[in-house]
C-alpha positions in Angstrom: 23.5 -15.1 36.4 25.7 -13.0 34.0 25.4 -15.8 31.2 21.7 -16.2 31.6 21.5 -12.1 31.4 23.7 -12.5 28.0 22.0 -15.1 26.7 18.3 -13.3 26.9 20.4 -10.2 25.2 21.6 -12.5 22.2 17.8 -14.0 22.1 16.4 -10.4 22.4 18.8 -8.8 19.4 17.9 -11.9 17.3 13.9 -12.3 18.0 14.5 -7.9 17.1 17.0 -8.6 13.8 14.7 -11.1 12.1 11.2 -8.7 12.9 13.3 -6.0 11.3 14.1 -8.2 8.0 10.6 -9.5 8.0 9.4 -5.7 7.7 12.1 -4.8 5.3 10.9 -7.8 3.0 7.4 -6.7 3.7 8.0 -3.2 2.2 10.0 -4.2 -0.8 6.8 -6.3 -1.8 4.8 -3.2 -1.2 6.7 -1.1 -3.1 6.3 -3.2 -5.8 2.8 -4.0 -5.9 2.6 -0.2 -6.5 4.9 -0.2 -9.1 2.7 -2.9 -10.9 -0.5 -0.7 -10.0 1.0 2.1 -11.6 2.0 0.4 -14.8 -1.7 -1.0 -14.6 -3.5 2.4 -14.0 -1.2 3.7 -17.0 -1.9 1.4 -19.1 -5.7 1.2 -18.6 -5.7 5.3 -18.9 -3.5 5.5 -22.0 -4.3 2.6 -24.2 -7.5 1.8 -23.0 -8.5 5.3 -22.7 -10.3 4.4 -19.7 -11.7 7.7 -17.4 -9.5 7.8 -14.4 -12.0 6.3 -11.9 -13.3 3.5 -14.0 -9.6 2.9 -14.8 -8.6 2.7 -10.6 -11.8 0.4 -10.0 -10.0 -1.8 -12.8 -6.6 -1.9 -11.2 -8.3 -2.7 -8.0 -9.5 -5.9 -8.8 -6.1 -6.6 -9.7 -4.5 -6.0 -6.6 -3.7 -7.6 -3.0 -5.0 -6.4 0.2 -4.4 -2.8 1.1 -3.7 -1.4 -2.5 -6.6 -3.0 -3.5 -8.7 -0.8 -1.2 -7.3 2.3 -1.8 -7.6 2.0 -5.6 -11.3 0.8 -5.2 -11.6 3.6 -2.6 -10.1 6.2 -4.4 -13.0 5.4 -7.6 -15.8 5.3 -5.8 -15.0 9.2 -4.6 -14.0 10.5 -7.8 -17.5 9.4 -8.9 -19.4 10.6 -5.9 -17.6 13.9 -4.9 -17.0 17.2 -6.7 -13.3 17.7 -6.0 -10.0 17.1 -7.6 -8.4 13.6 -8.2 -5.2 15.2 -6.5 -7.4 16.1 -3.8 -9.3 12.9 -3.7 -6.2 10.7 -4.1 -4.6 12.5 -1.1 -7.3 12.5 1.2 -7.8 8.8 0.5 -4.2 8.6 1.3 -4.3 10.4 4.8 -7.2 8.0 5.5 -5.5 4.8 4.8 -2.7 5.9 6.7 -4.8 6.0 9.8 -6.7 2.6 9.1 -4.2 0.2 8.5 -0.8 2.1 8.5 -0.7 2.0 5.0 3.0 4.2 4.1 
């Protein structure tokens, strides 16, 4: 009984240790696909002198599943609404939070 009890505690830790690196390796990917949308939305803005939303609709056919959203997103309101890209880019932000827990 007590080996079977320690061996579902050594299964359990490891099935918990290898979710845990799969997320870690997840989010190092994430963070730099950003990085690259950054360089891309700079680029576009400074040496294509591209207007900010046509320049995010670029980077977003550039980009994987959810950047590509947000950046695409994040155009189509700069063009429709009245408010500031600070405000926009935020709000976008919150809202892709909710969606698909996008950090």
């Amino acid at each position: 009984m007590k080996l079977m009890g320690a061996i579902i505690i050594i299964l359990a830790a490891t099935a918990f240790g290898w979710e845990f690196s799969r997320r870690l390796t997840r989010r190092t990917k994430q963070i730099r696909y950003l990085k690259i949308a950054f360089e891309a939305l700079e680029t576009e803005m400074v040496f294509g002198m591209t207007p900010l939303p046509y320049a995010c609709e670029k980077v977003s056919r550039q980009l994987i599943s959810p950047l590509n959203a947000f950046f695409r997103e994040v155009s189509e309101r700069l063009m429709e609404e009245e408010r500031t890209a600070t405000d926009i880019w935020c709000s976008t932000l919150k809202k892709m939070e909710k969606i698909n827990g996008f950090r």
